[in-house]
N, C-alpha and C positions, 0 to 999 in steps of 0.2 A: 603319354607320359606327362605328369605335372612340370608346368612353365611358372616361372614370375617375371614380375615385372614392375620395375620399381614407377610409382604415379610420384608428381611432385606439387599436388593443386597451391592454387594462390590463397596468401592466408589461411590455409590450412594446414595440418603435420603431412607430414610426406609419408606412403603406405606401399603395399604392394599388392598388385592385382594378382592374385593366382586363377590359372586356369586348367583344371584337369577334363582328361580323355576317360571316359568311360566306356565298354564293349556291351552292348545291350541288344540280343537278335541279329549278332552279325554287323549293327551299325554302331558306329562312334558317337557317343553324344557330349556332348561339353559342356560342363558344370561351371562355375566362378564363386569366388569368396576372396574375401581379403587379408592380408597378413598386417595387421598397426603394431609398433615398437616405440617403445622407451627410448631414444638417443642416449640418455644418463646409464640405460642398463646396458644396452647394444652400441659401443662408442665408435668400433671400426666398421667401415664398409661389409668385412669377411665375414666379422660377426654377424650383421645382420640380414646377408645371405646366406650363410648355413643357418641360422635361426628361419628364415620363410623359406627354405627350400626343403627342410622338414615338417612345416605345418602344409604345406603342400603337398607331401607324400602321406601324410594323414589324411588331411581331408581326400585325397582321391581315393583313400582304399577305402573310407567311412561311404563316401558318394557310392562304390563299385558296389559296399558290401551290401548298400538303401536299394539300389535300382536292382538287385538279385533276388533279392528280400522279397520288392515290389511284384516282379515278373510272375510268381506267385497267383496272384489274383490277376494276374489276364487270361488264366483258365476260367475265369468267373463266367458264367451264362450271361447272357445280357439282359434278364430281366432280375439278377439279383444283381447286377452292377444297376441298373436304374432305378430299383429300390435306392440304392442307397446315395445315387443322385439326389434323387425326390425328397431325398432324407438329408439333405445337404445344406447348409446355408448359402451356394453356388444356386443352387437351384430358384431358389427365392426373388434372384435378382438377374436373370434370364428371362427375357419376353418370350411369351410363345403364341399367346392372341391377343386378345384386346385387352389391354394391362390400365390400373389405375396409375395415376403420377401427378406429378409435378409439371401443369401446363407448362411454365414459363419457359424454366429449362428442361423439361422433357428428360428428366432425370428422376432416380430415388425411384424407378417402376419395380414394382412386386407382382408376381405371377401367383396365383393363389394355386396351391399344390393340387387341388380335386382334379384341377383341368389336366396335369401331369400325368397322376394317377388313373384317370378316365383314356387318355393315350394309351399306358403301359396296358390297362383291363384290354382294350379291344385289341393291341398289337399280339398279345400273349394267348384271345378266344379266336385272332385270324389265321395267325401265324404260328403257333405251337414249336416248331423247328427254328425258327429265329430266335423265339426269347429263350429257351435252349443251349443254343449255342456259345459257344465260348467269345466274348470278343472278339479277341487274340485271332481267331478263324474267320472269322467274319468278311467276307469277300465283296468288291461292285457286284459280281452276279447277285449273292445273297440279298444286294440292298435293291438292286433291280427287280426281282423276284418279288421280294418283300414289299415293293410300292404297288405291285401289281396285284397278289394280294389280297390288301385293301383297300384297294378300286372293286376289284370284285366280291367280293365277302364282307367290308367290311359298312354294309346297305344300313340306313337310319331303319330301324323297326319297332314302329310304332303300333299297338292296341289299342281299339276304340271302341267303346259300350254305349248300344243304344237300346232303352228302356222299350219292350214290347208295348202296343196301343193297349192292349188287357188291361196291362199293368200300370201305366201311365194315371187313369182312372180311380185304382185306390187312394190318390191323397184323398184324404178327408181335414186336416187342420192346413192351418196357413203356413208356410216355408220358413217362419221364424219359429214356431212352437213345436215345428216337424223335427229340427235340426240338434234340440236341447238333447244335452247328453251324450250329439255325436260328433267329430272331430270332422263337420265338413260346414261350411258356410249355406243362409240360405240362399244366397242368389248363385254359387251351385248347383242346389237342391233345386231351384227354379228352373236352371237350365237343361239338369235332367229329366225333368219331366214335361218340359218345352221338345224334348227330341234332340235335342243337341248332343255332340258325341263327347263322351265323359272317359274317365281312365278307370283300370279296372277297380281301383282301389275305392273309385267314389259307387263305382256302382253295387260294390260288395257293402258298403254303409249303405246304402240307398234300401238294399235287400233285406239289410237286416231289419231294416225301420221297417218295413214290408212287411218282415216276419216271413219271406221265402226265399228259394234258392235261387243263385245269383245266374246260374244257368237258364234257369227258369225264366226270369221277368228280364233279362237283356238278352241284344242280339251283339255279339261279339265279331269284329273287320279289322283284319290287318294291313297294316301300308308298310310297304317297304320304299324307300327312294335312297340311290345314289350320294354316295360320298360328294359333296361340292370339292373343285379343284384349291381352292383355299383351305376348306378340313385338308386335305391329304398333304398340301404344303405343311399342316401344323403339326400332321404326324412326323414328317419328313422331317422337319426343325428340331423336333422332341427328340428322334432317335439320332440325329445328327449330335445334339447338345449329351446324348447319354454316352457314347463313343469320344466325345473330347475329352469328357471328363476320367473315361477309362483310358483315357492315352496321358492324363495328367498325373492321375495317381499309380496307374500301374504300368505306362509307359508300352502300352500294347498298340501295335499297330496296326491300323484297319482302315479301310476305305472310305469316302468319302458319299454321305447321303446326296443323291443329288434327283432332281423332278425331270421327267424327260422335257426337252425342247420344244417345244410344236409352240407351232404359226397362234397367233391370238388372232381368233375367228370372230368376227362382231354379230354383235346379237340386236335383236329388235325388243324395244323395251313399252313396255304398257304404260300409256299416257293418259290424262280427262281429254277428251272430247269437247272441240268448241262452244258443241250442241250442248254439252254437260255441264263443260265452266258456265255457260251462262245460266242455266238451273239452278246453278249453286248460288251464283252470287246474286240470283232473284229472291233468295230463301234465305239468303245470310243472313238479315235483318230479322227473321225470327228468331235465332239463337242468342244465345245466352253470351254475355261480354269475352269473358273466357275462349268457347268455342270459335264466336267469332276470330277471336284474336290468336287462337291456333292455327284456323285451316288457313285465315287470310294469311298468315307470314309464313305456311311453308307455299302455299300460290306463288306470293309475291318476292322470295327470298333464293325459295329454292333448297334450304336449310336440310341438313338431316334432320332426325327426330332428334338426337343427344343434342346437337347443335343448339338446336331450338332450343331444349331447354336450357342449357347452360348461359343463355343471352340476359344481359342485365340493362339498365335502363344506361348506363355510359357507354354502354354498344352502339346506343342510338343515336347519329348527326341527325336534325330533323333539319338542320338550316341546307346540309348538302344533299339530302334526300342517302344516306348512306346507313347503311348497318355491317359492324366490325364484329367477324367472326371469327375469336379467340382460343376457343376452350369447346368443349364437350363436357355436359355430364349425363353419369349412368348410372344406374343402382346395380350394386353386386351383393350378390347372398352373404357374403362374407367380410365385406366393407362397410357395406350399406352405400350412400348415398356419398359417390366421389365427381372430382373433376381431374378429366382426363385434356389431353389435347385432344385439335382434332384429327380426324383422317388422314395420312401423310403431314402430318403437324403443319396444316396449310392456314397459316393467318394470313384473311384477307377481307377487301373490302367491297361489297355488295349494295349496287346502286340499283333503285327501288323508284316504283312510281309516289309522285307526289299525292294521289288519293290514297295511296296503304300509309301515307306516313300522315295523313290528315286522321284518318282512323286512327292511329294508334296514340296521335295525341289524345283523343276521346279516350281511348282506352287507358290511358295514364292516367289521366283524372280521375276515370271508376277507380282506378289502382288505389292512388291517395284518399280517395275518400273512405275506399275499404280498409285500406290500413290506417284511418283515420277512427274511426267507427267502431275497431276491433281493438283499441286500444291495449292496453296491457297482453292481451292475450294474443298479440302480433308477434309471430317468431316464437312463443311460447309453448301454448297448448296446439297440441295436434292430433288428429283424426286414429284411432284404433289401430288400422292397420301399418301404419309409419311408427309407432313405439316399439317394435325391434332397432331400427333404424333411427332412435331417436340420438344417442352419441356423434354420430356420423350427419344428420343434419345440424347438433346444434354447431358444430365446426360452421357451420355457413351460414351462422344467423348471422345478420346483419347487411349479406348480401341483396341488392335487389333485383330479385330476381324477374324478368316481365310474365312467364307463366307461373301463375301460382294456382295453392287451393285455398281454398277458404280463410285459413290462418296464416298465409304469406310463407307457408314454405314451397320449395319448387316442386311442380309435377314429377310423378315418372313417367319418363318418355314410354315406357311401354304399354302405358296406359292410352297412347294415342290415339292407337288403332284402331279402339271401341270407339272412343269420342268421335273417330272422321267417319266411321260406318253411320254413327247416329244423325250426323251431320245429312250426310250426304241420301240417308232413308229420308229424311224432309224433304229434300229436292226431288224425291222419286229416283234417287240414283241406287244400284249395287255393285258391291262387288271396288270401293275404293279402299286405296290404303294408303298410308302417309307417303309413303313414297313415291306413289304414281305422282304427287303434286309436286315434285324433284323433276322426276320424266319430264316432266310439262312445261316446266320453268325453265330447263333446258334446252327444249324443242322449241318454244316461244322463240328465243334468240337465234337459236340456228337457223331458223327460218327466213331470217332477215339477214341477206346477203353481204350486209354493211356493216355488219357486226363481225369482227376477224374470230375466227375460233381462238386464238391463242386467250382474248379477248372473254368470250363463252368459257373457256376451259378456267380462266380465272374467277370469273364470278360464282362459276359450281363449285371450286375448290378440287379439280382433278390434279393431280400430279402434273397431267401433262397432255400438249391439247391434240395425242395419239390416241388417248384414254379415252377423249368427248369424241373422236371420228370415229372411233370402235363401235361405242356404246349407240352412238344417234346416228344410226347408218340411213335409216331414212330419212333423214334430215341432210346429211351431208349428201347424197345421191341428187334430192332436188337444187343443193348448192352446186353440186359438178355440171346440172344442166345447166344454172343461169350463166356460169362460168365460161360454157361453152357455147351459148346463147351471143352472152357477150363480145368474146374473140370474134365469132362470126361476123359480129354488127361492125367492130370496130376498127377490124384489121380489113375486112372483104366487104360487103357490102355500101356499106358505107365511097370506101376506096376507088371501087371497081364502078360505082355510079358515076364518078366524077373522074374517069378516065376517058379519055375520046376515041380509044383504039377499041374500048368495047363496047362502046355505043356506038360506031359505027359497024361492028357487026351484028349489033343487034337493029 
């Protein structure tokens, strides 16, 4: 039954809180609104309790007759309730993976809808009976069922086309004059006829420039690998996030998505090699200022790839030997070129040896003299494949950013991973990636016993320094020996030398 209840706030008119009961599935729910009066129109007390004690019995039979109305579409299947999530301005401002925003305040993030709709496609070709299903029915088995699933079914599958040796042999013109007319790049075109594994779509162009069938001149392998535990959190978050919002509009109740529990088991993570690092840094001196000043600052840094790039030349203390790691950026299909925070929105500050900070004064100077040289067309004109993206970088003109291309705007970080293979083919090395130079920068410090992890865990930017003993289990393993090593020296050895009760039985 509807309640009032007269409020009396300071400096403000005096109102009443109404509160009605509504019956919805058996449970009570409680709505609120308020009743505000006239005193000139409503002069006695009486009056102006039968005056709210009827808008009260209104509004709860309006609320009674909304939430019946409602109950309605909690027959909804759930994959036409997530349509129209997706379909929602809710939806837009819900994280679900790596989101663009607002470093500072880590606000204003936007989920860009493909990645939603890319969840609902695989939930609804894994699970067919779940998206099906009515909400409203929707049970913890069904969501325990469901997670499991797509662990099992729901395998990354991937197609890969590689050019038979026959066929390899018909180019006859050059990979720029081969390519006119077809919607594929030539260093593409180059890499399919290098043997390199292409998608089928480059190899069906490839065929036709051939003038054969695409059966014919490629050899077609399929990969399948495992859902990462992270994917299947983002499915879990997605179908989590489509259930609240069916409990918001149509007031249906259903269980809660949840990941099962288990132990976080530490993994062994691929590092350079001391024998490597020094290859590398015997060969650095051949490359090109850029490169150099890539691979040396994730060495010396430890940086992600977004990390790195997002770094501007006020990042850099050269007087405290220091670099402030603020921001991330990344390119998205649909953004173009943003800045995000970083990882666990972790600002901190990364102390660096005094010869990477000697180098990148050098490397400042080529910077200025380049943006020196390139005059007017600094921040300006830019390279073919950035003019989708040109809106979204000129937002960041003016920024300086320390990687750049040729015209001062910032790399894409996913361009890295060619550049540190190229790098590291001059050394005689295979098989590196931007990342393994993270491993390394990490393992460097854990290796040295007087370096506290909490310590380590700050300067990689983990959450938390459980994350760095998970991850560098071989590293932490030879820190439990010297630990053990040490007690022994310090507590017994040591002790038990300079005791006379055991020296005279020995």
């Amino acid at each position: 039954m509807a309640s009032i209840e007269l409020r009396t706030p300071k400096n403000k008119p005096a109102y009443y809180k109404i509160t009605a009961s509504i019956t919805l599935n058996g449970q009570t729910i409680r709505k609120f609104s308020r009743f505000e009066f006239d005193p000139k129109t409503l002069k006695t007390a009486k009056q102006r309790v039968a005056a709210a004690t009827a808008a009260a019995f209104e509004f709860e039979a309006k609320a009674q007759e909304e939430a019946e109305r409602s109950l309605s579409g909690a027959n909804k299947p759930f994959q036409e309730v997530a349509e129209e999530y997706i379909a929602s301005a809710k939806a837009k401002l819900e994280p679900a993976a790596l989101l663009r925003g607002n470093y500072d305040s880590d606000k204003n993030k936007a989920n860009t809808t493909l990645n939603k709709v890319g969840y609902l496609k695989k939930i609804v070709s894994v699970a067919p009976w779940f998206a099906k299903k009515s909400v409203s029915e929707i049970t913890r088995e069904d969501c325990a069922r469901v997670i499991e699933e797509i662990k099992e079914k729901g395998c990354l599958r991937s197609e890969y086309a590689f050019i038979l040796p026959e066929y390899a042999t018909m180019k006859n013109k050059s990979f720029t004059k081969m390519v006119v007319g077809y919607d594929i790049s030539a260093y593409t075109a180059m890499k399919c006829f290098s043997g390199a594994a292409v998608t089928r779509k480059t190899a069906e162009v490839v065929s036709n420039i051939l003038g054969v069938s695409v059966r014919d001149a490629f050899r077609f392998e399929r990969d399948e690998r495992p859902l990462s535990k992270k994917t299947i959190r983002e499915y879990v978050l997605f179908a989590n996030q489509v259930l609240h919002f069916a409990n918001e509009r149509y007031h249906s109740v259903q269980a809660e998505f949840k990941m099962p529990a288990k132990g976080a088991r530490p993994r062994f993570v691929d590092c350079i090699h001391e024998d490597e690092v020094c290859k590398l840094m015997s060969e650095i001196d051949k490359c090109s200022m850029p490169e150099q000043a890539i691979v040396l600052s994730l060495l010396n840094t430890g940086v992600r790839r977004a990390e790195l790039a997002g770094l501007t030349w006020s990042d850099f203390d050269f007087k405290e030997c220091t670099v402030h790691v603020n921001k991330s950026l990344l390119v998205f299909r649909d953004f173009g070129y943003q800045h995000t925070a970083t990882k666990e929105s972790n600002d901190r500050y990364i102390d660096v040896a005094p010869e990477y900070m000697e180098f990148m004064q050098q490397y400042k100077e080529w910077w200025y003299t380049k943006k020196r040289l390139m005059g007017a067309s600094w921040q300006r004109d830019m390279v073919k494949n950035k003019e989708s993206k040109r809106e979204s970088l000129m937002r960041l003109a003016g920024e300086e950013f320390v990687i750049i291309d040729d015209f001062g705007w910032p790399r894409n970080p996913d361009g890295y991973n060619a550049l540190v293979k190229r790098v590291a083919k001059k050394a005689g090395l295979k098989d590196i990636h931007p990342h393994m130079f993270r491993h390394t920068f990490v393992s460097l410090l854990m290796s040295n016993p007087d370096i506290g992890v909490a310590t380590v865990a700050a300067e990689a930017g983990h959450a938390q320094p459980s994350t760095t003993l998970m991850i560098y289990t071989q590293q932490y393993k030879k820190r439990r020996e010297s630990i053990r090593n040490q007690l022994s020296s310090e507590l017994y050895e040591k002790k038990i030398a300079a005791m006379p009760f055991y020296n005279k039985i020995a």
